[in-house]
C-alpha positions in Angstrom: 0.0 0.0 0.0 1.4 3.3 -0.6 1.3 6.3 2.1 -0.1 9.6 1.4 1.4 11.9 3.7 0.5 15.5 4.6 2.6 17.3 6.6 -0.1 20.5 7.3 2.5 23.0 9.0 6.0 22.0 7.9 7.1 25.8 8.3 7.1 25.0 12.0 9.7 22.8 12.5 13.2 24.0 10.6 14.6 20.3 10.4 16.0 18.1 7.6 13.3 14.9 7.9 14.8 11.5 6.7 12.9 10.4 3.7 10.4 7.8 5.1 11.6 4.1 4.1 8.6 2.7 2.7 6.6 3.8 -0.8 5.1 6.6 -0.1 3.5 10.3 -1.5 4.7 13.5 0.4 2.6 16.8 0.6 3.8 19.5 2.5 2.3 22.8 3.6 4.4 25.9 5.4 0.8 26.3 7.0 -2.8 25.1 7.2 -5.5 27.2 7.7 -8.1 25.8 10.4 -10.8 26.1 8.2 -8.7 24.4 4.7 -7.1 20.7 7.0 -10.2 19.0 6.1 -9.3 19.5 2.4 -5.6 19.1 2.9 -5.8 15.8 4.1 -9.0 14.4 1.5 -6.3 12.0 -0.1 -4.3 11.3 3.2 -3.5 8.5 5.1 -1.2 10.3 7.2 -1.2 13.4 8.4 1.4 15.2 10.2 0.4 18.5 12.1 2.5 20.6 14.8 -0.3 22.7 15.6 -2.9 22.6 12.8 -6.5 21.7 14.4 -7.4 17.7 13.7 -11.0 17.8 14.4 -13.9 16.1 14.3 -15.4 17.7 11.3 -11.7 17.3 9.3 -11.8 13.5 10.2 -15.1 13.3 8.4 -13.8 14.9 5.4 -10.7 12.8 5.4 -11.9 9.3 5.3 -9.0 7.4 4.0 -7.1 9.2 7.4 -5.1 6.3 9.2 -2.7 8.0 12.0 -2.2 11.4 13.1 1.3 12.0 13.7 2.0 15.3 15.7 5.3 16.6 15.6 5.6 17.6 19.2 4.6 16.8 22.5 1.0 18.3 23.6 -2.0 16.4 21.7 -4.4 19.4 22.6 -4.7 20.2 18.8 -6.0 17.0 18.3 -9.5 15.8 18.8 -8.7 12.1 20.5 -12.0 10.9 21.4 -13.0 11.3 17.5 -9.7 9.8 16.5 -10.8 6.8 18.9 -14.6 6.6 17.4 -13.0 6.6 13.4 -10.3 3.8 14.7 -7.3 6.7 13.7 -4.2 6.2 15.5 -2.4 9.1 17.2 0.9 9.3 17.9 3.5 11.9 19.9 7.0 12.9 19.8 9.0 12.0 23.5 12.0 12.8 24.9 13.8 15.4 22.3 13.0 18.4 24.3 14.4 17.3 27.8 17.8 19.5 27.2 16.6 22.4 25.7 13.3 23.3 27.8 15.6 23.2 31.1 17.3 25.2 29.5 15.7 28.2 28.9 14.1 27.1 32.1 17.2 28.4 33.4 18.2 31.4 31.1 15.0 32.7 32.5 15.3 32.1 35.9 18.8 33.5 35.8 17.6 36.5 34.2 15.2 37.2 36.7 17.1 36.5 39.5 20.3 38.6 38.8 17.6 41.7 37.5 19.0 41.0 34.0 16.8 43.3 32.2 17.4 46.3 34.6 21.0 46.0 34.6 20.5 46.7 30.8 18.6 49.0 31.3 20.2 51.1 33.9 23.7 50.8 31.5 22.0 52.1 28.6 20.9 55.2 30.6 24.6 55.9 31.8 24.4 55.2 34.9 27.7 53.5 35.1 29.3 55.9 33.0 28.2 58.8 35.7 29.2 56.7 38.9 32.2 57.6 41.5 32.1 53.8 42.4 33.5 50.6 40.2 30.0 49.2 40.5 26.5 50.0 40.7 23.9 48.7 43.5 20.8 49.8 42.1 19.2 46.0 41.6 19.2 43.3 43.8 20.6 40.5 42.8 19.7 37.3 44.2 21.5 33.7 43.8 19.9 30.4 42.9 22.2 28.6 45.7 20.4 27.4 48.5 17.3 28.4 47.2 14.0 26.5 46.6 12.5 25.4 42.9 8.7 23.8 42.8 8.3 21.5 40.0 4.7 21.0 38.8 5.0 17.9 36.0 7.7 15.6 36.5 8.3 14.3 32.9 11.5 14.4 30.9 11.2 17.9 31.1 10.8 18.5 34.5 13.4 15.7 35.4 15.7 17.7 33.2 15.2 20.8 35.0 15.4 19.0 38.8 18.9 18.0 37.6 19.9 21.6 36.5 18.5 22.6 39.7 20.8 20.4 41.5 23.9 21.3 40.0 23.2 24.8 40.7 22.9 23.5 44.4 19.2 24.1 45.0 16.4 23.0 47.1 13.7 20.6 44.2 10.7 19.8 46.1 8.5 17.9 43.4 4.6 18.6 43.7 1.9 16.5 43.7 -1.7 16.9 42.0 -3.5 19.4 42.9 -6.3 17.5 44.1 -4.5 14.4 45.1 -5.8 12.5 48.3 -2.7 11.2 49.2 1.1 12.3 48.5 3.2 9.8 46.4 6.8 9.3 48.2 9.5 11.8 46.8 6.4 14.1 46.1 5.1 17.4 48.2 1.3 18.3 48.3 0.7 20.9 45.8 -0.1 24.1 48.0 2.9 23.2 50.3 5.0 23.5 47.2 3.5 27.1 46.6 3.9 28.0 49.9 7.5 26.7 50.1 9.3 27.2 46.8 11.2 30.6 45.6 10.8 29.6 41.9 7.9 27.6 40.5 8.1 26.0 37.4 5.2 24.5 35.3 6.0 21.4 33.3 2.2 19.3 32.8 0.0 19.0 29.8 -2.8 21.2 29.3 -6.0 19.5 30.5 -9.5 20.4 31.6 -8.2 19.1 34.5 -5.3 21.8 34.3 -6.4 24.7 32.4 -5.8 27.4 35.0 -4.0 25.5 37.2 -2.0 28.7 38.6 -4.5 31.6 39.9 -5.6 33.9 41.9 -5.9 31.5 45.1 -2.7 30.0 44.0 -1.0 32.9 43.1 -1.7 34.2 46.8 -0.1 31.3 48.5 3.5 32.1 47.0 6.0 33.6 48.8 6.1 37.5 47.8 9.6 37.2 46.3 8.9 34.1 44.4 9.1 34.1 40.6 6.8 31.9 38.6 8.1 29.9 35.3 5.9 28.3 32.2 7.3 26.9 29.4 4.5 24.3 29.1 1.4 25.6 27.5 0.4 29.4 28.5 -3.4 27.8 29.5 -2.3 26.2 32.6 -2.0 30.1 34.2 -5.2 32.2 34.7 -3.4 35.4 32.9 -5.9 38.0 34.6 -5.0 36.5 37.6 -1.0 37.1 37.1 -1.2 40.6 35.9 -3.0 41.3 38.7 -0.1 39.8 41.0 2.6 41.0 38.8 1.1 44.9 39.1 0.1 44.4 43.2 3.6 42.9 44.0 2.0 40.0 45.3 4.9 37.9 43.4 8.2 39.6 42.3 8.3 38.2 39.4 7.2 35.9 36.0 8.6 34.6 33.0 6.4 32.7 30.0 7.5 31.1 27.2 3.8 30.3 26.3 0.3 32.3 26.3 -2.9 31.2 26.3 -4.0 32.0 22.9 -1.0 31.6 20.2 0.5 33.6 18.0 -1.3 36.5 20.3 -3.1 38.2 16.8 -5.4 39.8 19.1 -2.9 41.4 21.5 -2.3 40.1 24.9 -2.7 42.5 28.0 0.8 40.7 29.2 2.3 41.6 26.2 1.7 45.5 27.6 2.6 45.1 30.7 6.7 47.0 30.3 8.4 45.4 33.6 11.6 44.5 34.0 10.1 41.2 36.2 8.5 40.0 33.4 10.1 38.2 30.8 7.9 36.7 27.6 9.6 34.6 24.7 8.0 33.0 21.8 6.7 29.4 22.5 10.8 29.0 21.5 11.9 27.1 24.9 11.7 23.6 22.6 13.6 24.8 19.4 17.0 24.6 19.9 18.6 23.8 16.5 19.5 20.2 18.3 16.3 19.5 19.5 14.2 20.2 16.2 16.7 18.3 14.2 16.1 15.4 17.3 12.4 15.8 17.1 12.5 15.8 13.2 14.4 12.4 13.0 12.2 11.0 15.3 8.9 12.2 13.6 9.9 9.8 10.9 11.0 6.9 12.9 7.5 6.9 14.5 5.5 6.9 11.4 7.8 4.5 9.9 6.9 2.5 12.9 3.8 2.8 12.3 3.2 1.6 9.0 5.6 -1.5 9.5 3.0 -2.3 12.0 4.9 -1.9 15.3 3.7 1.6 16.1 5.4 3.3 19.1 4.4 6.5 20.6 1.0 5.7 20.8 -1.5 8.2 22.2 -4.5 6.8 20.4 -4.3 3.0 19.1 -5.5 2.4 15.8 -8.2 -0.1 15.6 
């Protein structure tokens, strides 16, 4: 049988892909319009998508549709429970992004810590330049050693970041689900970690379950000089509720690599807010050059997998 494959967003991942080892058609989009998949993918068996919507109403139009492969992580793009009903497998990518998350993890954290942005600042107004004294004193700056980091998501990610952590000679206390009854060993309950940790950092899927899993009540219960971290996916924070603290002081300080709605067309009141405590990248924690190329080779090796009939990654089976 030969493959018809649609990659619907290609533009977002800037990899060299291994040509899949079996025969095969490929079709490739820089981007998909929500409202064109359906059409994109009339022909396909397999569709690859990063972030283009697979919904119910696409899988109707797609009927010869076989597995989803997305090429990343999260699966919230992707309607599972109609992938389950049509018998279309899902699959994920795993693992690639467990070096270059923590890393930014950290490039943020250190940024906000040592008052990056207003050193800059303050040396582009000539402060220095004006000074009797060989340094300056006008920012605190505060060190990650002996401090305390909150992990919320304990994946490859968040392992990745425990381990930074540790070589920087800090505190990790792990936290357990929100709503959890009991308290797994190694694991903290999940307002004790709020309470307790100088640095939180989020690291779970966005769920129902999770969506706003960071506001206003939680939000209150960190310390006042505690920063806040989330390169996951921007849904998991209530963002009314973090201006709000941002503005108040009730925290000292945030850094996002994610929003709630992406790209941010219609602006984003965060986007306004001009503080040197609040730091904001581009959903870019995961693309190192490494970790695309990583994620791209894998992306293959999964649909290749798949079609020699020993899938892996599996999010939904085929059936």
């Amino acid at each position: 049988m030969k493959e018809y494959i649609v990659f619907l967003d290609r533009a977002t991942l800037v990899a060299e892909l291994p040509i899949p080892a079996f025969d095969h058609t490929w079709v490739e989009h820089p981007h998909t319009p929500p409202e064109a998949v359906g059409e994109a993918l009339r022909r396909a068996t397999i569709a690859i998508t990063n972030k283009a919507p697979i919904t119910r109403a696409v899988l109707e139009a797609a009927p010869k549709l076989r597995l989803v492969a997305v090429a990343a992580t999260g699966v919230n793009n992707v309607d599972l429970d109609a992938c389950r009903a049509r018998g279309v497998a899902v699959t994920n990518i795993r693992g690639y992004a467990q070096h270059t998350v923590p890393e930014h993890v950290f490039m943020l954290l250190l940024a906000l810590r040592r008052n990056l942005i207003a050193w800059r600042q303050t040396l582009r107004s000539g402060a220095w330049q004006r000074s009797r004294e060989f340094c300056l004193f006008d920012h605190e700056i505060n060190d990650l050693y002996g401090s305390t980091l909150g992990i919320i998501g304990y994946g490859s990610i968040g392992q990745g970041v425990a381990r930074l952590a540790q070589a920087f000679g800090m505190q990790v206390l792990l936290a357990e689900h929100k709503d959890a009854a009991t308290c797994r060993p190694g694991y903290t309950p999940f307002d004790a970690v709020l309470a307790r940790a100088d640095h939180l950092t989020l690291h779970c899927p966005l769920t129902e379950a999770t969506r706003h899993l960071i506001g206003a009540r939680e939000l209150a219960l960190m310390k006042p000089n505690a920063v806040l971290i989330n390169c996951a996916r921007g849904g998991l924070i209530d963002e009314d509720a973090l201006i709000a603290a941002l503005t108040s002081r009730r925290i000292a300080g945030a850094a996002l690599d994610v929003l709630a709605v992406e790209p941010p067309t219609a602006g984003n009141p965060l986007l306004d807010l001009d503080r040197p405590n609040l730091l904001i990248t581009p959903h870019v924690a995961w693309a190192s050059r490494e970790a695309m190329q990583s994620l791209g080779e894998q992306l293959i090796r999964v649909i290749e997998a798949f079609v020699a009939g020993r899938p892996i990654n599996l999010v939904v089976p085929q059936h």
